[in-house]
C-alpha positions, 0 to 999 in steps of 0.5 A: 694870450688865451683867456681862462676858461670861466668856470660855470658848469662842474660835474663830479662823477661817483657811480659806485656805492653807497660808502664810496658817495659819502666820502666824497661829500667833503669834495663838494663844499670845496667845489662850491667856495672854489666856484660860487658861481658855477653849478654842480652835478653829481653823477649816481646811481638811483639808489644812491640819490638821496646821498646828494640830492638835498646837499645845498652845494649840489644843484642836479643830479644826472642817474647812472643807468647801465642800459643807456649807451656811451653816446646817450650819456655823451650827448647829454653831457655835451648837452648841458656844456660842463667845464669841468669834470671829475671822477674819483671813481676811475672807469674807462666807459666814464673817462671816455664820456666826459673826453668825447663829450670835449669837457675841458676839464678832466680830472682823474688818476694817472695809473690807468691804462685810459688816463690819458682821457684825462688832462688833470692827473693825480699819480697815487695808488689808492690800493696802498692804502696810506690815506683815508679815501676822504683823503684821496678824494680831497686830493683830486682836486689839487689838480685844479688848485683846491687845497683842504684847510682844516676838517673836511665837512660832510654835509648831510641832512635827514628829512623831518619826514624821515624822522618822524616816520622812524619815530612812529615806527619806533614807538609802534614797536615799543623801543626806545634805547637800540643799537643796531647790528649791520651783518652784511658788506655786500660783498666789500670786505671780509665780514665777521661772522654771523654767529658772533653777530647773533652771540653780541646781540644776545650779550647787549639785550642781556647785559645792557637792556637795549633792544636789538635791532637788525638792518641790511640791505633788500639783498641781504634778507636771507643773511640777517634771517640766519643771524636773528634765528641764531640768537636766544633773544628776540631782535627787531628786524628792518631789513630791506625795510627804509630808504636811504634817508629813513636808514639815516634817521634810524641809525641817528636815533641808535645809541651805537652802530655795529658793523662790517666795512660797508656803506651804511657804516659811513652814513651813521658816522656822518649823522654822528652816531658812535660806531663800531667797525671790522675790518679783515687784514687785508690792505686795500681793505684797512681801516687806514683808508675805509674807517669811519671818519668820526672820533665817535668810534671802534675799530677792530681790525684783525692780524693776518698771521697765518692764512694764506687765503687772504689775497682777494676773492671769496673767502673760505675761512673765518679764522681772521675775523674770528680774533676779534672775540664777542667779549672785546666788542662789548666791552668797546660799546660800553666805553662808547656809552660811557 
């Protein structure tokens, strides 16, 4: 009779973006009480690295380089002998390393042209959107017998070093209560403009006395740019400016985050600062799959009526995201204050 395979090596493959990381945390503490002794690797790109790297379940992280070949990454993954493998992230050049690099274990959808690289299968269609990605993440892991019970747990611990650097940067700048406006998704959804940003920021410095205080990503210099010249108050920009576990540490200190569907949205949820959200009418794009997982939050999620530019690619209209009015989000951060 064949024995079970003793399980001692796991590697959980998340090449994508920053949101998509985050909500696969909770995957990792289930890994880890399913497999004590076994080592975990998570697989990211650099710039999401510190995501994963100081989470106590996580023992290595492999950085995804798209310059380095199938076989670079098949030799080191046959290299380091993992028994497991699973990618919520399907893409077929990943499915194809951890086939030819004879994993045993492989864990992935059914729905894919290539799926048959993979001999744990999981037939859902995330682009429904009837689950939170959370979900569907958690859901993988069914396929070798690890069940969710109670609330997924995100682990995620913002260095003291962050901290107090953040805390220097805040008290040079002379701010102490903030909320911070995230303008831009790059590129992951349909934004609300960056008049009504500008208009909400003018609102909250105005009637709540707060600063204002604008981020984004080193991509997105030019869009937070155009928002702070459209308002009549002066906010604070830090654009391009932290990393990652420093953005943490400011949105922490942030007595609200307000923000397009995009990945930094997730971080802030998770360091448990109360957030408001946008999200177009689009179903891949809904709140149902991509809204924060926190009970501190707001959602504004427009109604397609109309449009008939709502089916994917760039959007030439606004008139979706501009039924969510300046009025209903100030009054939706004042309840969270409150």
């Amino acid at each position: 009779m064949k024995q079970p395979i003793e399980i001692q090596r796991i590697l959980l493959v998340r090449t994508d973006r920053i949101g998509d990381v985050v909500l696969s945390l909770p995957m990792l503490p289930l890994l880890k009480k399913k497999y004590p002794n076994a080592s975990i690797t998570v697989m990211v790109r650099p710039y999401t690295r510190e995501l994963v790297e100081g989470h106590s379940c996580v023992d290595d992280v492999i950085l995804w380089d798209e310059a380095k070949s199938v076989t670079d990454y098949v030799l080191l993954l046959r290299q380091r002998a993992y028994d497991i493998a699973i990618l919520p992230y399907p893409r077929f050049n990943l499915a194809l390393i951890t086939f030819l690099a004879r994993i045993p274990v492989r864990v992935g959808t059914g729905y894919r042209w290539y799926s048959f690289l993979f001999n744990k299968r999981i037939y859902e269609h995330r682009k429904d959107a009837r689950r939170h990605e959370v979900e569907y993440n958690l859901n993988l892991l069914t396929t070798i017998g690890i069940e969710q019970n109670g609330a997924p747990e995100f682990e995620f611990s913002v260095s003291d070093k962050s901290k107090l650097n953040i805390e220097k940067i805040l008290r040079a700048d002379g701010i102490q209560r903030f909320v911070i406006l995230h303008a831009g998704s790059g590129g992951s959804a349909r934004d609300w403009s960056i008049e009504r940003f500008a208009q909400l920021g003018d609102a909250l410095h105005t009637d709540l006395q707060m600063n204002v205080v604008l981020t984004g990503g080193t991509n997105e210099k030019e869009l937070v740019f155009a928002l702070a010249s459209k308002m009549k108050t002066t906010p604070v920009n830090y654009t391009g400016r932290f990393s990652l576990q420093e953005l943490a540490a400011l949105f922490q200190r942030a007595e609200v985050f307000v923000a397009n569907s995009t990945g930094p949205l997730h971080i802030a949820s998770i360091v448990g600062t109360p957030v408001v959200a946008f999200y177009p009418p689009i179903i891949q794009c809904s709140p149902m799959r991509w809204g924060p997982y926190t009970e501190k939050k707001k959602v504004f999620a427009a109604v397609n009526t109309t449009c008939e530019l709502c089916k994917g690619g760039p959007c030439t209209s606004n008139v979706c995201m501009d039924q969510i009015t300046v009025e209903q989000v100030v009054q939706g951060i004042k309840e969270l204050l409150r």
